[in-house]
Steps between C-alpha positions, in 0.01 A plus 500: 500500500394424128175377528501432154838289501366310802172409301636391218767287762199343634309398194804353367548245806573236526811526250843527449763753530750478220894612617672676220815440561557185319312687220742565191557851605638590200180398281264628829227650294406159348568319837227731612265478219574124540331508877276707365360260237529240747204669769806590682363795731796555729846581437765440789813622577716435708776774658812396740727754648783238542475575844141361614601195251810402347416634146470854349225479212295843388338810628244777425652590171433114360126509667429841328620359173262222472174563339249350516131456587582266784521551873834559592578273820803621632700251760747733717783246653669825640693601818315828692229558227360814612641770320559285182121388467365812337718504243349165401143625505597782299645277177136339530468228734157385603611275746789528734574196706795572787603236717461474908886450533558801293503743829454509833193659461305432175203663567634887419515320122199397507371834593675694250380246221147606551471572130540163336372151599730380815685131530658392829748235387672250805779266414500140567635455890332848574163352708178604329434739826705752434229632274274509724520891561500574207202345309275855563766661270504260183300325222718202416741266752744333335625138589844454324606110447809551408804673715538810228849484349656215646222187423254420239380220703102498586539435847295240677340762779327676247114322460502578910653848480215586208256316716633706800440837301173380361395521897661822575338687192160308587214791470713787374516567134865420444664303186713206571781439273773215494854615353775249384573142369196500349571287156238327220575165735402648798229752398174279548580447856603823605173650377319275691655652797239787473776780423309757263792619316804252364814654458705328186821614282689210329248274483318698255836694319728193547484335128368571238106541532389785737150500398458148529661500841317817624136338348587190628553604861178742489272202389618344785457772748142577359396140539633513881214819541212302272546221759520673806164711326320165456572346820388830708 
């Protein structure tokens, strides 16, 4: 484990989790010093196998290319992930989020991704206990709104699935993160929802000002922790 990644994780919360793939890729380096700019502290990306999910996207090679000073959240929607995962921590990811469904038994993953800060993601009809055995070997559960590759829709079990995973993670030091759907429209009210981290792609990438987008959803995020702060 990176002690060092996960501190820095944890003094960034709450916050968002920008998804580079609606990025221009081929201007990448400003994208990035864009986010940057912006208080952007989290970069996400987002890998399909086309088997897991419909789509194919990227792989190590693409994570390894990206520098940057920013944490490297990396979103595995991938069939059998166990011999593939290394790979992934070896191009530089600091977190590696693999999904319940992924396997019939996650936790070997989990075990061999001892080295960077661990995400178990569930999917949208999977029921919030499936996690359950698995909370001892991770730092962050992820709640996806969305069904990955085939809707963009925020579904309307979400607030009680966070709220679900709120009471599952009560008293251990895990981050809670929300993935999906999540658009400038929406934003205020899912980070009232108490999710730590806020995964977003187009909303900040989709037009024509990224740093407006990405400071704009921040601002609200931070003002979802200063009321929460004042209120405790």
């Amino acid at each position: 484990m990176s002690m060092a990644a996960l501190e820095k994780l944890r003094a960034a919360v709450p916050t968002i989790s920008v998804g580079i793939l609606t990025a221009d890729l081929l201007n990448l380096g400003s994208e990035i010093s864009i986010l940057e700019e912006a208080g952007v502290r989290l970069v996400h990306f987002d890998v399909m196998d086309g088997c897991f999910v419909p789509m194919m996207t990227i792989g190590p090679p693409f994570i390894k290319a990206v520098k940057a000073p920013l944490l490297k959240d990396v979103h595995l929607l991938i069939q059998d992930p166990l011999d593939k995962v290394e790979a992934y921590v070896a191009a530089g990811a600091d977190i590696v989020t693999v999904h319940v469904e992924s396997a019939d038994d996650v936790l070997p993953v989990l075990r061999k991704l001892r080295g960077v800060i661990r995400g178990i993601a569930l999917n949208p009809g999977t029921p919030m206990e499936a996690i359950e055995p698995l909370l001892d070997e991770v730092e962050m559960v992820v709640v996806l709104a969305v069904v990955p590759g085939v809707s963009s829709k925020f579904e309307d079990s979400t607030p009680d699935r966070l709220a679900k995973a709120r009471e599952m993670i009560a008293g251990r030091d895990i981050l809670l993160c929300v993935d999906g759907g999540i658009k400038r429209e929406n934003i205020a009210e899912v980070a009232k929802l108490g999710a730590d981290i806020i995964v977003t792609g187009s909303a900040v990438f989709d037009g024509k000002a990224p740093r407006e987008n990405a400071e704009f959803m921040l601002n609200l995020v931070s003002d979802r922790s200063d009321v929460s702060d004042k209120s405790d």
